[in-house]
C-alpha positions as CSV (number, residue, x, y, z in Angstrom):
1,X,32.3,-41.1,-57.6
2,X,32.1,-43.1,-54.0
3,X,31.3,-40.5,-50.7
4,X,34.3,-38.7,-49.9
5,X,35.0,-37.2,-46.6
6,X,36.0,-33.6,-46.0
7,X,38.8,-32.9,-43.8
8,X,37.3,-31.7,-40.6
9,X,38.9,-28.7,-40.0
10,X,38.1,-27.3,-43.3
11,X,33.9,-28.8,-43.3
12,X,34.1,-27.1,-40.1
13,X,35.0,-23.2,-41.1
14,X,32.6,-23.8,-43.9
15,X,29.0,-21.9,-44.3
16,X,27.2,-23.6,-46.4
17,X,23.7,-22.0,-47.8
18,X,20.7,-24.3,-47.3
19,X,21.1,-27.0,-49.5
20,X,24.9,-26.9,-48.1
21,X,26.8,-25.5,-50.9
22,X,29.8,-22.6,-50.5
23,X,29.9,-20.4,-53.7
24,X,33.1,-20.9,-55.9
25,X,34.6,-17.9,-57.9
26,X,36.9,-19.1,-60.2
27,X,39.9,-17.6,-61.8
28,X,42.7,-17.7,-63.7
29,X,46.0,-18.2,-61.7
30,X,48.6,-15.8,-63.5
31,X,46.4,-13.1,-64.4
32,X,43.5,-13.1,-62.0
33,X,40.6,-12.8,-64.6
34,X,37.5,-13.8,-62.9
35,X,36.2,-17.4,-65.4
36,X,33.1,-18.3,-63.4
37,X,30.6,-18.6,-60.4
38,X,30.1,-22.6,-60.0
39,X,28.8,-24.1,-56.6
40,X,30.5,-27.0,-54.1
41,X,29.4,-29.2,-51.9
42,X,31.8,-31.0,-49.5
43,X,32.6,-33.7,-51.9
44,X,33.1,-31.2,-54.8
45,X,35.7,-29.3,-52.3
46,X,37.8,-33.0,-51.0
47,X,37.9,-33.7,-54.5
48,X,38.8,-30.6,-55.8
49,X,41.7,-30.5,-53.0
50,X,42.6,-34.3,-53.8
51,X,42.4,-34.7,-57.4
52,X,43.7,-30.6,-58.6
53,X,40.6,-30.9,-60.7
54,X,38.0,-28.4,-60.6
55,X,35.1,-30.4,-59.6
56,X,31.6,-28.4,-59.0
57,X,27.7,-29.2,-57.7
58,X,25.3,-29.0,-60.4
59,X,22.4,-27.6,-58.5
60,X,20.3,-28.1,-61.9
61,X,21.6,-31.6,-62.6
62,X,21.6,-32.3,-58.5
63,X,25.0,-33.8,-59.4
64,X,29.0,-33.8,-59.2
65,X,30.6,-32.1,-62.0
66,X,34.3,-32.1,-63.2
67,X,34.9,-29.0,-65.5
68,X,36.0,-30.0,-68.7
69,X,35.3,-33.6,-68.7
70,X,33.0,-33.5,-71.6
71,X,33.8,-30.1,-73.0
72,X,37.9,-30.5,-72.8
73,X,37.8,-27.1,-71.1
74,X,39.9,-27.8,-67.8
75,X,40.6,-26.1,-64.7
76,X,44.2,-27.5,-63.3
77,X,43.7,-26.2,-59.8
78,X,46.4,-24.2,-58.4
79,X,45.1,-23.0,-55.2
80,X,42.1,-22.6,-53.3
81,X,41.6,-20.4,-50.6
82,X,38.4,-19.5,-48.3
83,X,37.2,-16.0,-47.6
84,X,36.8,-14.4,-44.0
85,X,33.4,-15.4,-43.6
86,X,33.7,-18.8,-44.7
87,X,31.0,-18.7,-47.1
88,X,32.9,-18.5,-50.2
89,X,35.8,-20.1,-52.5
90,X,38.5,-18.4,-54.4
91,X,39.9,-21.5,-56.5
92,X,42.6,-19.9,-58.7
93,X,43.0,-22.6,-61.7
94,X,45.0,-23.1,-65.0
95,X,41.8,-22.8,-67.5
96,X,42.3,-24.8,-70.9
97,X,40.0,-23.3,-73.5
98,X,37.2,-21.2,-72.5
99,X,35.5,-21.4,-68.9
100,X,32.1,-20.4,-70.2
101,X,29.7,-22.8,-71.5
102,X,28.8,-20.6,-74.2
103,X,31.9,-20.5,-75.7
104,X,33.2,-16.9,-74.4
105,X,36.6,-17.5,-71.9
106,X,34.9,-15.6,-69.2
107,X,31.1,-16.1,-67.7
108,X,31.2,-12.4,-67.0
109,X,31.0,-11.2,-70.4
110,X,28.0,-9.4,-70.3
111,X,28.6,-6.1,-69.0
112,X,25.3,-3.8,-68.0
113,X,25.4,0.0,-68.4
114,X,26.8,1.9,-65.2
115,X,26.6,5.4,-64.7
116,X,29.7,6.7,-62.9
């Protein structure tokens, strides 16, 4: 993928953490099940806005990702909205399969004990 710019308006309500990523939470469109935490950069976010497909930073691979383009699993984009703060992404997607790398639909599938 060739360097793509980020409409201005938008890179500039942005706060990005150090290595200049904004935290994505990810969820399903019709039902608002939360999939998945993934990471963007500003290319991840143009093309993400351009293309309707999810497209993430890898911070372990220090590369572009498109979800589901080697696992099938894809996330049609819907909408994407930015909190107050402007340091995090609520992109509400179409998910096709599960959103988890392990298999499970959901990343948060792991609940811990609470006492309530």
């Amino acid at each position: 993928m060739g360097v793509v710019s980020l409409d201005p308006e938008i890179s500039g309500r942005l706060k990005r953490d150090a290595d200049g990523l904004v935290a994505a939470v990810v969820r399903q469109h019709d039902t608002g099940e939360v999939l998945m935490l993934a990471w963007m950069n500003d290319e991840a976010l143009h093309l993400t806005l351009t293309t309707g497909r999810a497209t993430y930073w890898s911070r372990s691979r220090r590369e572009l990702w498109v979800k589901g383009e080697t696992s099938g699993h894809h996330q049609h984009v819907k909408s994407v909205a930015l909190d107050c703060d402007g340091d995090a992404l609520l992109v509400s997607v179409d998910q096709v399969g599960p959103a988890c790398h392990t298999g499970a639909r959901t990343c948060f599938h792991n609940e811990l004990p609470t006492r309530m």
